[in-house]
C-alpha atoms as a printed R data frame, in Angstrom:
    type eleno elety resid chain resno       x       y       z
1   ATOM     1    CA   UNK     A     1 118.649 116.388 120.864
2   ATOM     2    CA   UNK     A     2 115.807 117.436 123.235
3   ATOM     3    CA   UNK     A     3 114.276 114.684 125.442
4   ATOM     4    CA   UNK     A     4 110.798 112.924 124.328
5   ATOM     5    CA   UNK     A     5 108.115 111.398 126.116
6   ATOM     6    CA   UNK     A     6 108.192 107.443 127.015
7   ATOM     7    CA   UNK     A     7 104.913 105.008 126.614
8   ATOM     8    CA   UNK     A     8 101.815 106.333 125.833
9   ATOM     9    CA   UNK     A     9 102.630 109.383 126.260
10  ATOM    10    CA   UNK     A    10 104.604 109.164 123.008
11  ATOM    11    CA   UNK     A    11 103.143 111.783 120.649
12  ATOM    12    CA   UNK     A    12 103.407 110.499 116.705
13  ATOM    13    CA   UNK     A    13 103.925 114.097 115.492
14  ATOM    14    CA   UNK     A    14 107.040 114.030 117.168
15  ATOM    15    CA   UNK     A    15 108.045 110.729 115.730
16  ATOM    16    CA   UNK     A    16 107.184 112.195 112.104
17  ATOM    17    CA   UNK     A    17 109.080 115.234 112.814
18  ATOM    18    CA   UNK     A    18 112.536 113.231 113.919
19  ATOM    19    CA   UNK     A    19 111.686 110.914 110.540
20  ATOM    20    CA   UNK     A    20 111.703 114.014 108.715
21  ATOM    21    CA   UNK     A    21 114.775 115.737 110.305
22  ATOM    22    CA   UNK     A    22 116.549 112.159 109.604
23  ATOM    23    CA   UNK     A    23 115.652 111.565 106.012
24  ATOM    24    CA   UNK     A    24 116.649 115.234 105.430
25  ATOM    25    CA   UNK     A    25 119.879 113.848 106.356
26  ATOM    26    CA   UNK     A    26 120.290 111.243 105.209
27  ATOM    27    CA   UNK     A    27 119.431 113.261 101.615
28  ATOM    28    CA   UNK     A    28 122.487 114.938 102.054
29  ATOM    29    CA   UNK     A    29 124.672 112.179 102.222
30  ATOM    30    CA   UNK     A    30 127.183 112.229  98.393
31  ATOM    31    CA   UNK     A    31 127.518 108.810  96.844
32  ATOM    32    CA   UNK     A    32 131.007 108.666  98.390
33  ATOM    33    CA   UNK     A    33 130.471 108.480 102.030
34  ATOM    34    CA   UNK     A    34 127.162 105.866 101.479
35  ATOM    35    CA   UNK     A    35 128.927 103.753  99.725
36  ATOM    36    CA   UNK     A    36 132.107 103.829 102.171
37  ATOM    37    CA   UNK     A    37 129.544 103.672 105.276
38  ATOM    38    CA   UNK     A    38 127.725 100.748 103.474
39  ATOM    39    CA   UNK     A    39 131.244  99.262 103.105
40  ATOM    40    CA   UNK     A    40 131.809  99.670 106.777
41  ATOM    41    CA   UNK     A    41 128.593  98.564 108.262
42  ATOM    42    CA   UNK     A    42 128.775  95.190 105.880
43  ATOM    43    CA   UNK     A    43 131.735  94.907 107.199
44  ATOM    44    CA   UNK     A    44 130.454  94.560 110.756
45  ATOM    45    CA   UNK     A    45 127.726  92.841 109.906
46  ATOM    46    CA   UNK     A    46 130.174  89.722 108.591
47  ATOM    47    CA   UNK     A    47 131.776  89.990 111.927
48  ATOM    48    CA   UNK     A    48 128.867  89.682 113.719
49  ATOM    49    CA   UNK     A    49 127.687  86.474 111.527
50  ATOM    50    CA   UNK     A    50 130.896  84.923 112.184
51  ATOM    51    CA   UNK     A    51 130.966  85.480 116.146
52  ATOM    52    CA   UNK     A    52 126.479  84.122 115.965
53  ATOM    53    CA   UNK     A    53 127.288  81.359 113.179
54  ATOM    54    CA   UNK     A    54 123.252  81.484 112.383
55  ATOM    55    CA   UNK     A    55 122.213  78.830 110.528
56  ATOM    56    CA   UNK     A    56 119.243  81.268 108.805
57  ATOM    57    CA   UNK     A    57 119.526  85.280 108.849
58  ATOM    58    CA   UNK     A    58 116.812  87.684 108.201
59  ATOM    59    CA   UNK     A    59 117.783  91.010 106.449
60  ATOM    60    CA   UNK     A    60 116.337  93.499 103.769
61  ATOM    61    CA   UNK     A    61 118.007  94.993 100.401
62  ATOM    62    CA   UNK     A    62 118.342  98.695 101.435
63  ATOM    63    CA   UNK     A    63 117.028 101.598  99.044
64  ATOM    64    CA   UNK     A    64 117.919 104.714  98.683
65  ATOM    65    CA   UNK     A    65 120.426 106.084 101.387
66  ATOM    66    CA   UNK     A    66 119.384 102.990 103.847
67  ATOM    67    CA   UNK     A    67 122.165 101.940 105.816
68  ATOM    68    CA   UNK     A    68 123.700  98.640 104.888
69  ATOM    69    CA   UNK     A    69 124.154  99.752 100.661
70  ATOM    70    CA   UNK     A    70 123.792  97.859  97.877
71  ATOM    71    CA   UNK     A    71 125.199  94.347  98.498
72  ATOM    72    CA   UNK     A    72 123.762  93.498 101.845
73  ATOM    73    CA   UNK     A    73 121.841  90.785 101.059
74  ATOM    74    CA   UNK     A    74 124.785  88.942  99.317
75  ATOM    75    CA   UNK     A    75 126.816  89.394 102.258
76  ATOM    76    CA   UNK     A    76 124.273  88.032 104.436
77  ATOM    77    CA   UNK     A    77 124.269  85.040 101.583
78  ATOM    78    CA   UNK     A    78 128.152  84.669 101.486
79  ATOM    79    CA   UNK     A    79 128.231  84.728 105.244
80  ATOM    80    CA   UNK     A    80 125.256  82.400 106.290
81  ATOM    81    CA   UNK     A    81 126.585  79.825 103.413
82  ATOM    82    CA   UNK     A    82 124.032  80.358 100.751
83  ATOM    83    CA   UNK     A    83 120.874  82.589  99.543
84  ATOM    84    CA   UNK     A    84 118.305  80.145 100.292
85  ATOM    85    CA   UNK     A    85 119.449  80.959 104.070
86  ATOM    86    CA   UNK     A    86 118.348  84.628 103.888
87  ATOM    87    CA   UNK     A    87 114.972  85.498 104.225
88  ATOM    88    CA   UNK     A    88 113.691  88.916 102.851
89  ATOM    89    CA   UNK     A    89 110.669  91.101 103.643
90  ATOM    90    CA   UNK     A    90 107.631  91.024 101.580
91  ATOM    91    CA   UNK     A    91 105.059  93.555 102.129
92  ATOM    92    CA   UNK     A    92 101.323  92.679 102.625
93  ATOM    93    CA   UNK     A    93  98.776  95.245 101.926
94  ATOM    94    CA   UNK     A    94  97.893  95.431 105.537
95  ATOM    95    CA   UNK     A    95 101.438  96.343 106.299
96  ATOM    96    CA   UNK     A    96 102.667  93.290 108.241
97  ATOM    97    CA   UNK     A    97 105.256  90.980 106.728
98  ATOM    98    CA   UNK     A    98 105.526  87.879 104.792
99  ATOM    99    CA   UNK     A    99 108.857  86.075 104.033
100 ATOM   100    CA   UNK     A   100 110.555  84.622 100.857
101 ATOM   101    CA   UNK     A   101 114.678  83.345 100.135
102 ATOM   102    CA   UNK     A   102 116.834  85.728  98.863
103 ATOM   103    CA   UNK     A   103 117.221  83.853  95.175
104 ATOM   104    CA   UNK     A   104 119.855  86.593  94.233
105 ATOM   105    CA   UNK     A   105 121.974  88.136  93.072
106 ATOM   106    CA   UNK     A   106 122.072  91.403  94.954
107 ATOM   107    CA   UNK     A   107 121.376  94.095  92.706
108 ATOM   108    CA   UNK     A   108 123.511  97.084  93.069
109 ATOM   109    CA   UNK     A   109 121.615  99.805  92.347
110 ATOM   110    CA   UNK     A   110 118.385 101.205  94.183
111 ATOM   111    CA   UNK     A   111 114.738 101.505  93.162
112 ATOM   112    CA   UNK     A   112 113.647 104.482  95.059
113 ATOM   113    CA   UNK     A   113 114.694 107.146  97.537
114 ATOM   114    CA   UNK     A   114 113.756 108.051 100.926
115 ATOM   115    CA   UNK     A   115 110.720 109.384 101.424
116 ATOM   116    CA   UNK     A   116 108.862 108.107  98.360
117 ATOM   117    CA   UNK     A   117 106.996 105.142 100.802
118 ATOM   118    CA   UNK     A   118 105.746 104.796 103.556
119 ATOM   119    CA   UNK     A   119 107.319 101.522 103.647
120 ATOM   120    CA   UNK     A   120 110.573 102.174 101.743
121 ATOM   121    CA   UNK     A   121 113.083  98.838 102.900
122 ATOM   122    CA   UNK     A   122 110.319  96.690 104.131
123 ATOM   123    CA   UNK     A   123 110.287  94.944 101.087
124 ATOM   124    CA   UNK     A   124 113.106  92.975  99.854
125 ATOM   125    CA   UNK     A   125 114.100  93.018  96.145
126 ATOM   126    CA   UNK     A   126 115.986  90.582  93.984
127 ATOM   127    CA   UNK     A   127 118.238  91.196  90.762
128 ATOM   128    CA   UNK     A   128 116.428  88.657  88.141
129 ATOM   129    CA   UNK     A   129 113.553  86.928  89.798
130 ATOM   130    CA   UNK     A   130 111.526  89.963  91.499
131 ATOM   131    CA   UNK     A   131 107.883  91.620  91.021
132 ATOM   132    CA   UNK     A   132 106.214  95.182  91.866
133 ATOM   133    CA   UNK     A   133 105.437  94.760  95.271
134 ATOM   134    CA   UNK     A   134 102.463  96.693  97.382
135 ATOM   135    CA   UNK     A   135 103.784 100.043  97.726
136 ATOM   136    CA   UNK     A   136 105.351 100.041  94.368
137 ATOM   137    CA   UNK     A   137 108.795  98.350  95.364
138 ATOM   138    CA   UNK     A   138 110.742  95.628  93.814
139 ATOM   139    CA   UNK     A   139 109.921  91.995  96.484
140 ATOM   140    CA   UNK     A   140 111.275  88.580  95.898
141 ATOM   141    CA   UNK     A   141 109.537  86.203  93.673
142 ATOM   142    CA   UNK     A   142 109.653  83.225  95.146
143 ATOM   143    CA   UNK     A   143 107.257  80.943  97.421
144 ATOM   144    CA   UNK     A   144 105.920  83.352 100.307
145 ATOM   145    CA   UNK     A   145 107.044  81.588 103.527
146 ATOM   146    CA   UNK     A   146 104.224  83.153 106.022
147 ATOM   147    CA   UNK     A   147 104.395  85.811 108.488
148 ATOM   148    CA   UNK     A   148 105.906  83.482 111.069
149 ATOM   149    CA   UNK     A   149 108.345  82.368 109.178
150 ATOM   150    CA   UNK     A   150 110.596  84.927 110.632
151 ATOM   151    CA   UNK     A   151 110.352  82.928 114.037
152 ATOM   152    CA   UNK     A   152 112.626  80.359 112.282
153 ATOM   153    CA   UNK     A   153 115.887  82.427 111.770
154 ATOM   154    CA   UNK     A   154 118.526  83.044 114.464
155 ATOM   155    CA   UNK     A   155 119.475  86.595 113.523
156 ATOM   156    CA   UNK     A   156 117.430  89.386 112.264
157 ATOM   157    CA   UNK     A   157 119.333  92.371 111.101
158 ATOM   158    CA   UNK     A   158 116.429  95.679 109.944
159 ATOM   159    CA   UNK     A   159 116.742  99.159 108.805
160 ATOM   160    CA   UNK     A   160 115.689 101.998 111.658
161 ATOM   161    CA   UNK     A   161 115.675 105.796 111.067
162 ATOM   162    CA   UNK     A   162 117.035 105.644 114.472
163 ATOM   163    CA   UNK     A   163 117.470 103.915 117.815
164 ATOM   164    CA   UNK     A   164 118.143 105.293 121.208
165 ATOM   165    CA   UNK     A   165 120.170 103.877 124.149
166 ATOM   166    CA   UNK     A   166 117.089 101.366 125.849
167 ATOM   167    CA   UNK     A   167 117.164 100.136 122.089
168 ATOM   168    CA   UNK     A   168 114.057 101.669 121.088
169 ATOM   169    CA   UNK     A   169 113.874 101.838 117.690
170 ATOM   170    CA   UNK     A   170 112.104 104.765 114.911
171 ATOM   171    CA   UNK     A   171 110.825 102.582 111.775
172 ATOM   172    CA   UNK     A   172 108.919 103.963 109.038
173 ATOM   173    CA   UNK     A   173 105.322 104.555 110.718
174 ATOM   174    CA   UNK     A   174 104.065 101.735 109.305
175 ATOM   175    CA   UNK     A   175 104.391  98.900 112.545
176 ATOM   176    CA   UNK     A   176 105.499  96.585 109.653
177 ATOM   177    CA   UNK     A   177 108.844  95.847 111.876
178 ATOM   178    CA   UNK     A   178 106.905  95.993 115.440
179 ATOM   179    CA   UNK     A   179 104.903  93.308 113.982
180 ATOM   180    CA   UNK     A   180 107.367  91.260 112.576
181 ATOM   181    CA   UNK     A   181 109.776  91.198 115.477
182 ATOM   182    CA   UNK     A   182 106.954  90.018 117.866
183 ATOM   183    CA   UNK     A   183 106.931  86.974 116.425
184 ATOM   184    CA   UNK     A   184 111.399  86.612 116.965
185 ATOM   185    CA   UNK     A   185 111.585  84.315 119.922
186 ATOM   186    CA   UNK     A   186 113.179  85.721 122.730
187 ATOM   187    CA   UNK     A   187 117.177  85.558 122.560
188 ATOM   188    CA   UNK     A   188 117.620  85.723 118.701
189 ATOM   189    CA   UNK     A   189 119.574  88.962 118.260
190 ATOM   190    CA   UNK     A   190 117.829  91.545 116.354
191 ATOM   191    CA   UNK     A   191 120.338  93.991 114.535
192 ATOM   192    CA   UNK     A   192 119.333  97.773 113.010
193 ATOM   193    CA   UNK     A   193 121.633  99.170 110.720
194 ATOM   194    CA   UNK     A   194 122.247 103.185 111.045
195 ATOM   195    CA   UNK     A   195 124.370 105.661 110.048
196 ATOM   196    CA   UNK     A   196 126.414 107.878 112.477
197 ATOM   197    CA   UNK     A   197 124.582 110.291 114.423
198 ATOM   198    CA   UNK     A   198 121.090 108.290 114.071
199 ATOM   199    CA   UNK     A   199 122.138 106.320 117.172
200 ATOM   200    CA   UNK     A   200 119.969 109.139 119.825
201 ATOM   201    CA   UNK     A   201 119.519 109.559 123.282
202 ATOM   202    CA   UNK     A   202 116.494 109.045 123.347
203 ATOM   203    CA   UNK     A   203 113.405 108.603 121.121
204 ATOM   204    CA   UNK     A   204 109.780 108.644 121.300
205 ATOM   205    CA   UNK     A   205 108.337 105.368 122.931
206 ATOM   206    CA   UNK     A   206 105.078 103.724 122.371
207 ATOM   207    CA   UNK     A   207 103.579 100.353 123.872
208 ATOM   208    CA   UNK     A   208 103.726  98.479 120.056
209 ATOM   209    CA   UNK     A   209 107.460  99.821 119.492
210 ATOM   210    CA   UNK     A   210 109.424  96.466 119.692
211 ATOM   211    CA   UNK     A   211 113.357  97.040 121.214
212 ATOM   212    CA   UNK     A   212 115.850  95.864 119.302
213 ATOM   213    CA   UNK     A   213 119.345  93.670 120.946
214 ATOM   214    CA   UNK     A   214 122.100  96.544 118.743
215 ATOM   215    CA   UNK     A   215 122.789  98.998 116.607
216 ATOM   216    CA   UNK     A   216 125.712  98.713 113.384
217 ATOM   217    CA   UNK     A   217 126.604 102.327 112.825
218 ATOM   218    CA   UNK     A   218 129.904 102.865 110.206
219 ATOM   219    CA   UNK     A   219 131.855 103.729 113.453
220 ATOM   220    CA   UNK     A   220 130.639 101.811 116.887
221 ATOM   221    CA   UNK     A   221 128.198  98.521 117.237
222 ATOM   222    CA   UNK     A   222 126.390  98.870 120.523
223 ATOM   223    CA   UNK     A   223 124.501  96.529 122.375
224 ATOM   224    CA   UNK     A   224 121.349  97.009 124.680
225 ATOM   225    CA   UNK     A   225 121.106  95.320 128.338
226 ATOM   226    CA   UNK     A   226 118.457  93.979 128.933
227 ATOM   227    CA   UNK     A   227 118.656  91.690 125.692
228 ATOM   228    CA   UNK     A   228 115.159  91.983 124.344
């Protein structure tokens, strides 16, 4: 993978073209290896919540080919000690976040496939108590929390396209994330979930692009220094 240009320097073509070279990817992926690298990362992710102990985790229910698979969310719920300790994404129409409790139970199938949104795994979706969100996508139905409500949590785990080895991560295009995680106080561990070969030497930087403290992949977790 060819080097890319830090700051703002960063050119967003280049950004779309990686996003497109990754979701072609990921589109490749059979139903067998998702659902054993979902198994994996989940996996990893309990391991992590056991070594934090968070009292109150932000995630996201994954669509599509995101990492993480069906059943995130209830792992995050299982781990954590209950649903109304998860907090999911719910997206505004000016693409920043809002917050609501995971009221379960994790579905297991997916509502759309990457690619069809701009936005696709910025909104969190439940099994019985859920709505048609902004962008089309299933969002929890409960009380919204506020935007800041994220500040509140002690361990934020996202989805990413792909994150390089300073931590910088490739979202979606929206800056749904880069807003969200500005308002994480410093020291809370934020967490993006990947497949293998989406964790890159290097990709395109601008000023807004928020770092992120590690990476799950099915095979390695890797952690950044500095800590964000």
């Amino acid at each position: 993978m060819s080097d890319f240009p830090d700051g703002a320097n960063a050119c967003p073509s280049i950004k779309d073209r990686l996003r497109a070279d990754i979701l072609a990817q990921r589109r490749k992926l059979t139903s067998d290896q998702l659902t054993l690298a979902g198994r994996r990362v989940r996996a990893t992710v309990r391991q992590l919540i056991d070594l934090v102990r968070p009292a109150q985790v932000a995630g996201y229910l994954p669509i599509g080919s995101e990492p993480g698979g069906p059943g995130l969310a209830g792992l995050l719920a299982e781990a954590v000690g209950g649903p109304d300790r998860v907090l999911l994404p719910v997206l505004l129409p000016d693409r920043d976040l809002d917050w609501a409790r995971f009221d379960g139970p994790d579905p297991t199938g997916t509502s759309g496939q990457d690619g069809t949104s701009g936005q696709a795994g910025a909104s969190g979706r439940t099994g019985t108590s859920d709505r048609t969100g902004t962008v089309g996508l299933r969002q929890p139905a409960g009380p919204r929390l506020g935007r800041a409500a994220v500040a509140d949590v002690e361990l934020v785990v996202v989805p990413a396209l792909a994150v390089d080895h300073r931590g910088v991560r490739l979202g979606r295009g929206g800056g749904s994330y880069d807003r969200a995680l500005a308002r994480v106080p410093g020291g809370v561990p934020v967490v993006a979930l990947l497949h293998d070969g989406e964790l890159l030497p290097q990709v395109p930087a601008e000023p807004h692009d928020r770092p992120v403290s590690a990476v799950i992949t099915p095979s390695e977790v890797r952690w950044f220094t500095p800590a964000r």
